[in-house]
N, C-alpha and C positions, 0 to 999 in steps of 0.2 A: 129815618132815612138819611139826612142830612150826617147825622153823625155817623150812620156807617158807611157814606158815602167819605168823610174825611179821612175815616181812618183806614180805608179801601188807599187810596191817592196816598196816605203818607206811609202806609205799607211798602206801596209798590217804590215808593220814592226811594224808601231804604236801602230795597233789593238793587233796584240799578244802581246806588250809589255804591253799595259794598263790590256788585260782583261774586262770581261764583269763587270762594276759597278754600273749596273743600277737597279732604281728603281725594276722593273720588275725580273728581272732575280735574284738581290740578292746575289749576286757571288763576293767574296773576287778579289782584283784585283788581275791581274797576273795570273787567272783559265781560261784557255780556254774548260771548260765543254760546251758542246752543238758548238763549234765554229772549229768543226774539219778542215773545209777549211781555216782556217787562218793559220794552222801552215806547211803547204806541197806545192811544186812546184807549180807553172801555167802552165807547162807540165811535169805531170808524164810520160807520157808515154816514152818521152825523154830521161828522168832520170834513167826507169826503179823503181822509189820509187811508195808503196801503199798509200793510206791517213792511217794515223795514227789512233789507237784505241783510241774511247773519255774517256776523262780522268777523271775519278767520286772522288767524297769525299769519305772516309774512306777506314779503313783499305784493305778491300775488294770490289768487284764487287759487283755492287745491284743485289737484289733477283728478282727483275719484274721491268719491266721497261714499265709494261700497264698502256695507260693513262687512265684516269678517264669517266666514264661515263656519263649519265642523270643523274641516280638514285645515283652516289656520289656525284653530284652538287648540289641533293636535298637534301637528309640526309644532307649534311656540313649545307646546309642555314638553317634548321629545328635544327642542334646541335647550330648551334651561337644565335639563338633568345633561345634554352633554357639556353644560360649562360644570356644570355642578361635579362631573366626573374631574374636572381639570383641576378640581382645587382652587377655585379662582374666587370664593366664599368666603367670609369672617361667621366665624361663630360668635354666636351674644356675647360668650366669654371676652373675644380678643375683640368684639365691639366696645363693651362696656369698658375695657382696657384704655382704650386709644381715648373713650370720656374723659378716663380721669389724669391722663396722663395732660389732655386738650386743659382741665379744669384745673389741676397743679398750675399748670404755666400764665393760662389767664392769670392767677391769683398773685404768683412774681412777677407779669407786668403790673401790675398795677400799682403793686407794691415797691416795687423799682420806679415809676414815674413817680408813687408820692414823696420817696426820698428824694428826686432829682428836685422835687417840686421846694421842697423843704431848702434845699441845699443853696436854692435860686433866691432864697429869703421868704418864702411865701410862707404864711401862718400854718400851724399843722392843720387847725379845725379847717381851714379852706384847701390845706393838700388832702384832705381826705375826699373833696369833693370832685378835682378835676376828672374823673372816671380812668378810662383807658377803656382798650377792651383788645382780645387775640382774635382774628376772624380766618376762617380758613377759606381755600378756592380749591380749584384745581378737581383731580378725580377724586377727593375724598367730599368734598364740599356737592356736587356733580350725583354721589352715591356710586359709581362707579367704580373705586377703587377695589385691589386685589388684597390677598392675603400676602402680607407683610412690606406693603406698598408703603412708602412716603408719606406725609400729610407737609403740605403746602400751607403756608401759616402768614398772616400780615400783623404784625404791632403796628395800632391807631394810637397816636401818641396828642397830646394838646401842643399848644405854639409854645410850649415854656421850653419842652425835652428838641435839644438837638440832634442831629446823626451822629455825632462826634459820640454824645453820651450812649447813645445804641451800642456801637462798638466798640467800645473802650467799658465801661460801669455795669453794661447791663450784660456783655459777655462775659465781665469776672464773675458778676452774682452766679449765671448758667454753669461756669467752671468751677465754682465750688460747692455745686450740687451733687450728692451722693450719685445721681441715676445717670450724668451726664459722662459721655465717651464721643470719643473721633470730634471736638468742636474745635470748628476755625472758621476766622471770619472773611471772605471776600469783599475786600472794600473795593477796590479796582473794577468790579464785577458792572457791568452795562445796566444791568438791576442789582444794588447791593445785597449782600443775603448773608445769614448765619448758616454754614451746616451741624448739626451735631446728631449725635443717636440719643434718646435720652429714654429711660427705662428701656430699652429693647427695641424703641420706637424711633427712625430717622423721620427728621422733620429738619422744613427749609426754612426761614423767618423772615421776611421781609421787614423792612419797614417805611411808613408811612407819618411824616408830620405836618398835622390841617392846621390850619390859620383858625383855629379857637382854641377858648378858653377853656373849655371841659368838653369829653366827647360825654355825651350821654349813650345808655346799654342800646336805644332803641333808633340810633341813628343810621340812615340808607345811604349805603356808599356810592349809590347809584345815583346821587344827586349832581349835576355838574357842578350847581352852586360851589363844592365842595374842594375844587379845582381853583380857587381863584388864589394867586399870589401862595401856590407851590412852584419848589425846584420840578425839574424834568425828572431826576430821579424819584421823586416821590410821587408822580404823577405814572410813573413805569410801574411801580412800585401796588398803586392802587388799582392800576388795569386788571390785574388778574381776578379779583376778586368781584371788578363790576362786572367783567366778560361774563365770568360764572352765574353769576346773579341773573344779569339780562337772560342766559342761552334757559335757563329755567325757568323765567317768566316770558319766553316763547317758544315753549313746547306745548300741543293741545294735550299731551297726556302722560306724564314725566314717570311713571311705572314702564309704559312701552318703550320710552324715550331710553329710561336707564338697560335695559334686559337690550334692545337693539344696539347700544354703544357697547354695552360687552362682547356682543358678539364679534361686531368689526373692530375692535381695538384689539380683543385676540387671532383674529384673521393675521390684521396688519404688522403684530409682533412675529406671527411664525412665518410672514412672508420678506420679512427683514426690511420692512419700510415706515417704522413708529422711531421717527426719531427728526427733530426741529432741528436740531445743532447738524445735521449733517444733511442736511437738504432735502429732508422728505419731510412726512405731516409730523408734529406732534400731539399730545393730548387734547390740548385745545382747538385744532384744527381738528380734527376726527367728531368733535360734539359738533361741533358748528355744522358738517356735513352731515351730521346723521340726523339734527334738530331742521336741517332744511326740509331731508325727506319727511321728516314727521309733519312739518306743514302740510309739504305737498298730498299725502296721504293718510288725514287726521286722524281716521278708523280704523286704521291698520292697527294689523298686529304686528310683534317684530322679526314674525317667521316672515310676513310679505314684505315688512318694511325693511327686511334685509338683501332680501332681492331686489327690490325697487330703486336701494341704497346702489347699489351695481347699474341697473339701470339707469338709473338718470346718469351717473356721473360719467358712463360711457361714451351714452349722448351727446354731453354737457360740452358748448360749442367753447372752450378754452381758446384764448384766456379772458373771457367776459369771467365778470366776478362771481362768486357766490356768496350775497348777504340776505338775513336772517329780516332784517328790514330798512325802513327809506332810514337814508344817512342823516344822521343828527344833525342838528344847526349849532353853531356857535350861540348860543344864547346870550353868553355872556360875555363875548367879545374877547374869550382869553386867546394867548398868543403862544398858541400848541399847534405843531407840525402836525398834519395828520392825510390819512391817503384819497388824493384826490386825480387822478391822472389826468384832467382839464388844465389841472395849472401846476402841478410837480412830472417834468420830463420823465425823469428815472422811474415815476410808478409804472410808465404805458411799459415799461421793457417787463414786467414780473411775467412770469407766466401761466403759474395756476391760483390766483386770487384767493384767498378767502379772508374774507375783510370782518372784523369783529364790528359786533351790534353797539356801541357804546364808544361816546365822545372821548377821548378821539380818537377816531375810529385806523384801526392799522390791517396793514395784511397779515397776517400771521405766514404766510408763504413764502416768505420775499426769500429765502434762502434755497429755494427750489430752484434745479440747475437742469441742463436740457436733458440730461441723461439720466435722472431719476425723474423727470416728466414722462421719458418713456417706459422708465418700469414701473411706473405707477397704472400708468395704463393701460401697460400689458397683463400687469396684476388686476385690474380693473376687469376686461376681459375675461381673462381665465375664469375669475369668481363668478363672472354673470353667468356664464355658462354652465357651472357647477351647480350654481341656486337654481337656475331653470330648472333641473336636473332632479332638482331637492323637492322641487314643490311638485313634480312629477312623480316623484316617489320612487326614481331609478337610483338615488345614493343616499346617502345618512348624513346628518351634520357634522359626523369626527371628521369625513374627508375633506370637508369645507378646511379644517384647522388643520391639515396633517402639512409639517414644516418645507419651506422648501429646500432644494437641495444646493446652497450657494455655489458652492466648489466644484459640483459638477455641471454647474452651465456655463462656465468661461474653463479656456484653456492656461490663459497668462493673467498674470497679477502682479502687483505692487504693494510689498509687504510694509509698511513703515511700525519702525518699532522705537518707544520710548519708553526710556528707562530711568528711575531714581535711585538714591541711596537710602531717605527714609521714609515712610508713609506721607507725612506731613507736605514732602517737597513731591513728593509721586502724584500727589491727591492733586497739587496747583498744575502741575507740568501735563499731566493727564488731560485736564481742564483744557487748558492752553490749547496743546494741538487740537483736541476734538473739534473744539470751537473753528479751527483755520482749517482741518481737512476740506470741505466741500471747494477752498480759494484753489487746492490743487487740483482736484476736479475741473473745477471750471478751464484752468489751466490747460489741462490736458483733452478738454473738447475740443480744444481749439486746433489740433491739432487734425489737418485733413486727413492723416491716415487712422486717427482714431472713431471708432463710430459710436462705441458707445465707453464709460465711465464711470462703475455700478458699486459702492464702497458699502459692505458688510457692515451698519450701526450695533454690531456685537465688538467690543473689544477684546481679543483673548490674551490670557496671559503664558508667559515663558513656558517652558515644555518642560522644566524643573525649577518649580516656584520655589522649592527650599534652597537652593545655590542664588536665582533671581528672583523674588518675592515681591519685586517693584516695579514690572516690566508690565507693558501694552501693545499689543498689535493688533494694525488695521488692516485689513484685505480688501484691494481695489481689484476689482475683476474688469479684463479689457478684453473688449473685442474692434474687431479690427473691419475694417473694409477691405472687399475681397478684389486684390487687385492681381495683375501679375508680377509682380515683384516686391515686397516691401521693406525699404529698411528706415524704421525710426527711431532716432533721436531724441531721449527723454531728459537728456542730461541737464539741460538748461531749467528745462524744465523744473524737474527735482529740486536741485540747488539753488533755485530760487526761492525755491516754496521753503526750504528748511533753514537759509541764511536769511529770510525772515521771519520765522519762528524764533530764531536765536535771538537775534536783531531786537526785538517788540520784548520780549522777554526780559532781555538784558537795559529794555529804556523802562520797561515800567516794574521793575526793581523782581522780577518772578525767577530771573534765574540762579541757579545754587550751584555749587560746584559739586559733581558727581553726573547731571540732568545731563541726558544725551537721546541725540534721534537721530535714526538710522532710514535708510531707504533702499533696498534692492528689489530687482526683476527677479521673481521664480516662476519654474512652469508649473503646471497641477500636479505631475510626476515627482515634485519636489517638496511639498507641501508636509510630506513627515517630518522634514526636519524643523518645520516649525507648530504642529497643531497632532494635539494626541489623537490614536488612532480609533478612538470612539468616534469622534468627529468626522474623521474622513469614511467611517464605515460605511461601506456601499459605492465608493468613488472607486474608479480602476485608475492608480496610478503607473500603469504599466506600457510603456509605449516606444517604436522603435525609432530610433536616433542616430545619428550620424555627429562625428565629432565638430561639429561646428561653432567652435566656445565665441562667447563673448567679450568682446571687453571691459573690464572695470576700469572706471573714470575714475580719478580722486578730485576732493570736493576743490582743492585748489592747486596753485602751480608748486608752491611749495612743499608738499606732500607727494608730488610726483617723483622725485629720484629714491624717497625715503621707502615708497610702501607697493615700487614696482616689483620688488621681490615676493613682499609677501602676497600681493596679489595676485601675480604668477602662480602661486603656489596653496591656493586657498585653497579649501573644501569644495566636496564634489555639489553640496548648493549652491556656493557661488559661483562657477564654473557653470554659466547656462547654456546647455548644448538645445538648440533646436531640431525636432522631427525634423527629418529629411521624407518630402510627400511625393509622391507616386504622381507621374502627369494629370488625374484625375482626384489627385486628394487635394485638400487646402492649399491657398497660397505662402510659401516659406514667408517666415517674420525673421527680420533681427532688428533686436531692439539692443540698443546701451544703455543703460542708466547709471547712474550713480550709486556707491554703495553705502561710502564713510561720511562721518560728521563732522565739523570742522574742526583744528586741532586748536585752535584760537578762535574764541568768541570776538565779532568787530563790535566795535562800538558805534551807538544808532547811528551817529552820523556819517558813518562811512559808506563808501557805496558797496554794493557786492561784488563779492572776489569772482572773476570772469572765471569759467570751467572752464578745465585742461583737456583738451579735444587730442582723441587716441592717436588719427592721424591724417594732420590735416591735406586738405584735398586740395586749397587754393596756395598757390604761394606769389611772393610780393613780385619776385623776380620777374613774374611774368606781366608785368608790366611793361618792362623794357621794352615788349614785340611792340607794343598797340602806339601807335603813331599821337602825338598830341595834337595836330592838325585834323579831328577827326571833327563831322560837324555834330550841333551840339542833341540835336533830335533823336541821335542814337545810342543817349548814354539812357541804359540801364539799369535795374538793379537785381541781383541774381543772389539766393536766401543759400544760405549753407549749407553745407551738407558733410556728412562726419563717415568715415569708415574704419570697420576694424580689423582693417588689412589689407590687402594691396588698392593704391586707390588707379588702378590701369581702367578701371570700367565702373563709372557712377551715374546714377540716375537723380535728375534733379526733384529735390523733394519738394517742392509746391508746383513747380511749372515747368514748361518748355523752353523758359526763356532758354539761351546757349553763350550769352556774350554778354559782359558788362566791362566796360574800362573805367568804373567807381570803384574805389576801395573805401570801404562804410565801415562805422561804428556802430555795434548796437550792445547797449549797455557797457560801452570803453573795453565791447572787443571787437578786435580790429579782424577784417574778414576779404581777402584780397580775391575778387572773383579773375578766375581763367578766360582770356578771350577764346572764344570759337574760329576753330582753325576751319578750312576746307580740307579735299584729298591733296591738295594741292600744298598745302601749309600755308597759306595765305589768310588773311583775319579775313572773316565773315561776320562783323559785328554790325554792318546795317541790315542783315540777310536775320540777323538772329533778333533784331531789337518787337519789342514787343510793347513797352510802356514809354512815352519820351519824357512824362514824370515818374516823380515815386510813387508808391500804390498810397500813403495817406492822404496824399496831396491830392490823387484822383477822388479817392471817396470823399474827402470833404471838400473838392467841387462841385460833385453829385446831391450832396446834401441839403448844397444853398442853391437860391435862385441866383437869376444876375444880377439884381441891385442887391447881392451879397445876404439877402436875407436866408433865414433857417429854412429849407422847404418841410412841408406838413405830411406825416407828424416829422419833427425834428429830431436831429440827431442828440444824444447826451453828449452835453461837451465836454463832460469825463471821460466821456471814450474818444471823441478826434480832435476837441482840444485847439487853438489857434489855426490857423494854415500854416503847413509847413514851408521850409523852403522852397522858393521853384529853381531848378536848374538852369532855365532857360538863358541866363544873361550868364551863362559859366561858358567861358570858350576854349576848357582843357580841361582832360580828364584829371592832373593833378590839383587845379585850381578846384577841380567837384571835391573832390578828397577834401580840402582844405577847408572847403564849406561846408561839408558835412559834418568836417571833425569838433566846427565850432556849435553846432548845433546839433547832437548825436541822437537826441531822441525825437525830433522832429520827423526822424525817419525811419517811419515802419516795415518792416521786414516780414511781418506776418501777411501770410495769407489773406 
């Protein structure tokens, strides 16, 4: 009895030490989820102890813990044969491919570290020891990747291999490889990374150098330990591969887990909102969201847990976070930035969270901008309503996936197009802007007659790739606030966005002579002359007009005498006439924007060339009227305003201010506002005053208490920045001017 009373107890000891690791169940070791009799007495009643509550993944307790029925058995098999229809499969074939393609390259890292190792003076018998190893993340590591999808790849290098040797040694070995095509290296990159295609196969490389002496095969990168006395890049570098790691050792059942993230990763691709670089989710934000609802609903299958995936997030009180679990601690005292909105300002502004499992912990969303917050969650919506629908048995799962139609939900757009001369410079310059589109976005939120800001994450190319074989275009669809009159001004806008594009390009060594980027306004009626007519199949670009052209701006003053001609005289796409609408139809828009590039790259430290405004509405002259004797309570500031023809009747674009006697800089251009006359022609400028500061100077008095402190929460002082000037001790409107001119950014003009 004794004896098999020991070996009873060190049985059981086993089981709760291992944890359930099995195929089936899925469970990270050391989780005793579902196995509550291994961890309590063999006589409670003896003891007096209860069995213990089971122990779930995430932050919280799951919301249902009902199993599945007939009718989810069937919907799952009915949703897996419609991905299966999509093509979105590996056969063993092109699995076992992607093996040995994965096993080739292990075996040149390794082989390339013993050389470096050798090179460094170390014995060859102990270079054959330090190991190395290739580890992959991402959707291939996940199981979720497609047919002819990428594989995401990290080199784990020992403390002897530098990055220098990464980029320089171990890309010539990969470039005189038979299988290798398209490789170049981004060292400049936020995360450094190899591209190449190799056998047929595109893969990214990362790499990673730990602070030891040999990595061993059987080493967890998910150890912080492993973190201590790394650069930042190789600490960026190893995130991907821990995030992956962790979101799989907390999912309660990584078969449902992978079959539910396919489904909503191809939802999210045909609804044109899978993409991180331009302000929506990407791959890794989509696991994280789909492994929450898996907590929440252990049991489920992924027919429910695709609906439920819509449900909560509909719910889901943004911008409170969504994490997978409680936030790591600094164990080991390293000194890594990471997202904590208690004590970094800038994180309370993000707005839809989702904060990765693993020290140190980041938001993967921080690129989300207000206006893909709204079509996220108007996509959000729609879907839920669709799945309702599905598990009701009134629609099929193709219609869940059937695309949306971009082009036909906005009337106006913003085409920006980049172009190169060869692949090589096409591949960087491409990069480049994708990465800064969402800063013009945000850009043009700001904008009160804009409402929303919605950029197509597809890039299409030229409409005759054989003449332009190197070209990209981005489609921003705008829509507008319904007012009665509108006319807005994008110029500044534009041209700031693209003379720093140039700018950043040209300081961090990326620009080539040929690389050019373009920006104009078209309507949807316009859109054949940039996107073939498969694409628009189904759009009516047919609509009636009035001749109401627009003007094109050119990007600087110097280009204005040279290219009034040809812009007079451009193509019936550039030449945007606006529908003329029926008292009952839409509000007429005119929009300006900018067309051309600049004809001269500046160099970074210059400042940006001010736009040539079509015609101006202020002039300086009218200074003269306004009396300098005027008191000082009713100086104003009154924001631009541009027209593209006669300027007899303008409506002020942010406000009703009517009088300013400041003549302001903003960004060193000079902007001379019109005093407000009477019937009378008499100045009305304390009839019209409306602010007796500038509008920055107000809100960052609003911001602070009065013993000058931040009021709670605080403002980021990247956005209002010192206090600005006050006016108040100015006792003429030219002495304002004078003090404005010496301080020009002090004084904000925006809205």
């Amino acid at each position: 009895l004794v004896i098999a009373q020991t070996s009873f107890f060190s049985y059981e000891k086993q089981n709760v030490g291992a944890g359930f690791n099995s195929e089936n169940n899925n469970m990270p070791a050391g989780d005793t989820h579902n196995n509550v009799n291994a961890s309590y007495s063999t006589n409670p009643q003896a003891s007096g102890a209860h069995p213990p509550e089971p122990r779930y993944l995430g932050v919280t307790s799951p919301i249902s813990l009902t199993q599945p029925t007939d009718r989810d058995v069937e919907l799952t098999r009915k949703g897996k044969e419609t991905l299966i229809s999509f093509d979105l499969f590996e056969s063993q074939e092109e699995l076992q491919h992607r093996l040995r393609i994965l096993g080739t390259l292990n075996n040149l890292a390794k082989e390339w570290i013993r050389q470096v190792a050798i090179q460094r003076g170390m014995a060859e018998s102990a270079a054959l020891l330090v190991g190395g190893r290739l580890c992959t993340f991402g959707s291939y590591r996940l199981g979720v990747h497609t047919k002819g999808a990428d594989i995401d790849t990290l080199l784990v290098a020992p403390r002897h291999v530098q990055r220098e040797d990464f980029s320089d040694s171990f890309c010539e070995m990969l470039r005189h490889r038979p299988e290798t095509k398209n490789l170049h290296s981004i060292e400049g990159a936020y995360v450094p990374v190899i591209k190449l295609e190799f056998d047929g196969i595109e893969l990214d490389i990362l790499f990673a150098r730990l602070a030891l002496a040999t990595i061993p095969e059987e080493l967890d990168l998910r150890d912080d330990v492993l973190l201590k006395n790394l650069d930042p890049r190789c600490v960026r570098s190893l995130n991907g591969c821990r995030v992956t790691d962790e979101i799989l050792h907390l999912v309660p059942n990584r078969e449902n887990f992978r079959l539910s993230l396919r489904a909503i990763k191809m939802w999210a691709k045909r609804q044109g909102i899978y993409s991180n670089v331009l302000g929506f989710f990407g791959g890794v934000t989509w696991a994280m969201l789909v492994a929450r609802v898996c907590q929440l609903y252990p049991n489920a299958l992924p027919s429910s847990l695709v609906q439920k995936f819509f449900l909560v997030y509909v719910r889901w009180d943004w911008p409170k976070p969504v994490i997978l679990k409680s936030p790591p601690e600094n164990k080991y005292g390293l000194q890594l930035s990471f997202w904590d909105p208690r004590t970094n300002i800038a994180d309370r502004w993000h707005l839809m969270p989702v904060i990765t499992p693993c020290f140190p912990q980041q938001n993967s969303t921080y690129n989300v901008t207000k206006s893909n917050e709204t079509v996220l969650l108007e996509a959000f919506n729609e879907a839920l309503v669709l799945t309702e629908e599905l598990i009701q048995g009134r629609v099929e799962w193709r219609q869940l996936f059937e695309p949306i139609n971009f082009f036909a939900k906005y009337k106006h757009f913003i085409v920006l197009k980049a172009s190169a001369t060869t692949k090589e410079h096409y591949l960087e310059w491409h990069g480049l802007i994708e990465s800064k589109v969402r800063l013009l976005i945000q850009s043009l939120e700001r904008k009160p007659e804009i409402q929303l800001a919605h950029v197509n994450p597809t890039a299409f190319p030229s409409l005759d790739p054989v003449t332009d074989p190197f070209v990209s275009q981005w489609f921003i669809g705008l829509s507008f606030e319904k007012l009665e009159s509108l006319n807005v001004d994008l110029t500044f806008d534009i041209q700031n966005f693209t003379n720093g594009i140039y700018k950043q390009a040209k300081y961090i060594g990326t620009y080539k002579d040929g690389m050019d980027l373009g920006a104009v306004y078209v309507k949807r009626k316009q859109l054949g002359s940039y996107l073939p007519a498969d694409i628009l199949k189904g759009i009516n670009l047919t609509s009636t007009s009035s001749s109401s052209s627009l003007s094109s701006i050119p990007r600087n003053s110097t280009e204005s005498s040279n290219e009034s001609n040809s812009m007079s005289s451009s193509s019936s796409s550039e030449q945007h006439i606006l529908p003329s609408a029926p008292p009952s139809a839409e509000t007429p828009i005119s929009v300006s924007a900018i067309l051309m590039k600049p004809a001269v790259v500046q160099q970074p430290h210059e400042a940006p060339t001010p736009p040539a405004v079509s015609t101006p509405i202020f002039k300086r002259e009218h200074l003269d009227s306004v009396s300098s004797e005027l008191p000082v309570d009713t100086l104003t500031v009154q924001c631009v305003a541009t027209s593209s023809g006669s300027s007899s009747s303008v409506t002020p674009t942010y406000s009703e201010v009517t009088a300013s006697a400041v003549e302001t800089i903003e960004n060193e251009k000079q902007i001379s506002p019109i005093p407000a006359t009477s019937a009378t022609g008499e100045s009305t400028i304390a009839a019209g005053m409306k602010r007796p500061l500038s509008p920055a100077l107000d809100i960052w008095k609003r911001s602070r208490n009065a013993d000058g402190s931040l009021c709670d929460p605080p403002c980021p002082s990247k956005v209002f920045g010192p206090p600005p000037v006050e006016l108040s001790d100015i006792t003429s409107p030219a002495a304002a001017m004078r003090q404005v001119q010496k301080n020009p950014i002090k004084l904000n003009l925006k809205k």
